[in-house]
C-alpha positions in Angstrom: -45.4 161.4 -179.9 -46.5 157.9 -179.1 -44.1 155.0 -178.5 -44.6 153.2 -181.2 -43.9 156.2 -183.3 -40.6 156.5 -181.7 -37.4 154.9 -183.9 -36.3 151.8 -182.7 -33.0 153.0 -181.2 -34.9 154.7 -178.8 -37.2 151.7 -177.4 -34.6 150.2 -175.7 -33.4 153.1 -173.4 -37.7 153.6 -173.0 -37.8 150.0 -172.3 -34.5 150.3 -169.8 -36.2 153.1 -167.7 -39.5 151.3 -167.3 -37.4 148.6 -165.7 -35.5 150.8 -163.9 -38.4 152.7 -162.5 -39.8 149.1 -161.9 -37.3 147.8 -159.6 -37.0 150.9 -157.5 -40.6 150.6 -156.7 -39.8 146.8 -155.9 -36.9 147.7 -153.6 -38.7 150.2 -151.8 -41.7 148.3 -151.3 -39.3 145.5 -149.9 -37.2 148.3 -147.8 -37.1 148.1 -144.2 -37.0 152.3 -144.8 -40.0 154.2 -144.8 -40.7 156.4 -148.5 -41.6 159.7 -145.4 -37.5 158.4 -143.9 -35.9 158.5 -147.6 -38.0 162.1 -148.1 -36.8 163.4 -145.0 -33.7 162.3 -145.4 -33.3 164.2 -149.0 -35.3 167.0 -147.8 -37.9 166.2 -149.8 -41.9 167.4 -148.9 -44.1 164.7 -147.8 -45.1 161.9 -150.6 -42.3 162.9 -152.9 -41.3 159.5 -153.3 -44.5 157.9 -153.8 -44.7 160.5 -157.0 -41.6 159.9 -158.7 -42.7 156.2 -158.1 -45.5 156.5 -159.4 -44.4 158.6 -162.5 -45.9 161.5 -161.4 -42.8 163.3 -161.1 -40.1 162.2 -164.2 -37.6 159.8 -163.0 -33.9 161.0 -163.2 -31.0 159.7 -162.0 -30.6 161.9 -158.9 -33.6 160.5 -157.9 -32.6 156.4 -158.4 -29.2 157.5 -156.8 -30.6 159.3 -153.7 -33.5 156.4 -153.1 -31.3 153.7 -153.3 -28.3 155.4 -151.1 -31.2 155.8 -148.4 -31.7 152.2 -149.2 -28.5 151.4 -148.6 -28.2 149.6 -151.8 -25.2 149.4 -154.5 -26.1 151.7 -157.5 -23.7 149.0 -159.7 -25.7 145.9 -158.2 -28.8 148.0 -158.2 -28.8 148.7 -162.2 -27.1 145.1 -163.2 -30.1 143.6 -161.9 -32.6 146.1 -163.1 -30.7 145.9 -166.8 -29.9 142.3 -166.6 -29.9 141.6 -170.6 -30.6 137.9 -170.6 -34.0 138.8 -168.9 -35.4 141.3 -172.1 -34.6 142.0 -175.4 -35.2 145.0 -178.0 -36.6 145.2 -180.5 -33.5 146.2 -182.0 -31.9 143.1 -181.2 -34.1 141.0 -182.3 -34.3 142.6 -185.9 -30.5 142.4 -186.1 -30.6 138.6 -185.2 -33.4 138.3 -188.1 -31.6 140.1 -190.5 -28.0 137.4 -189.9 -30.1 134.5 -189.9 -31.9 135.9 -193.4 -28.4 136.8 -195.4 -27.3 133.0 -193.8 -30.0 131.3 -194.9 -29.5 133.4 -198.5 -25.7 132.5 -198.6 -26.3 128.4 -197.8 -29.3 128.9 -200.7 -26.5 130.4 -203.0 -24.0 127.5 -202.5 -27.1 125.2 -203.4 -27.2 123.9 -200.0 -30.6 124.1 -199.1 -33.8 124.4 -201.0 -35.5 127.8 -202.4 -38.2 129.8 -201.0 -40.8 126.9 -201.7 -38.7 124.6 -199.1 -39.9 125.5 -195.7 -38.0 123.2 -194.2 -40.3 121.4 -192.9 -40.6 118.3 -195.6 -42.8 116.9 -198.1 -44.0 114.5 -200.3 -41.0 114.8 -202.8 -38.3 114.0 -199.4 
């Protein structure tokens, strides 16, 4: 199954684990920790974490937790940044906000407050 052929519900938690795999790559390239000190530490074999990194391995959420404790880093800080919702949007989302901004633009055209489908909005000769 491709992506695109996925429902829409389902982008968003896609779309949240890319990001989520994104920033732990980020905040292990920036660690003062080696990827061989986190493996070792886990008792994981030798280029483990360059794997799950890499996608190699699937991402779960053993993995995040044990990377970033070897990090040192806050799982709650960690995944508020990662997930920070003014910085994306879904596709979901957006096609809620279109679908309130179509049924108010139908109920002000109902009242007679604005113009039918031929107004755009945008003027014309006849304003």
């Amino acid at each position: 199954m491709e992506p695109n052929d996925l429902p829409y519900s389902a982008m968003p938690a896609l779309e949240a684990a890319d990001r989520v795999l994104e920033a732990l790559r980020q905040q292990v390239k920036l660690a003062p920790v080696s990827q061989r000190a986190i493996e070792k530490r886990h008792g994981w074999n030798r280029g483990y974490v360059s794997q799950v990194l890499s996608g190699h391995i699937s991402l779960s959420l053993h993995h995040v937790l044990a990377i970033l404790d070897s990090l040192e880093l806050e799982a709650s800080t960690f995944f508020a940044e990662a997930l920070r919702s003014d910085s994306w949007s879904s596709v979901n989302e957006i096609q809620q906000r279109l679908a309130r901004y179509d049924a108010a633009f139908a109920e002000l055209e109902a009242k007679g407050l604005i113009g039918g489908s031929e107004d755009d909005g945008r003027g014309g000769d006849d304003h």
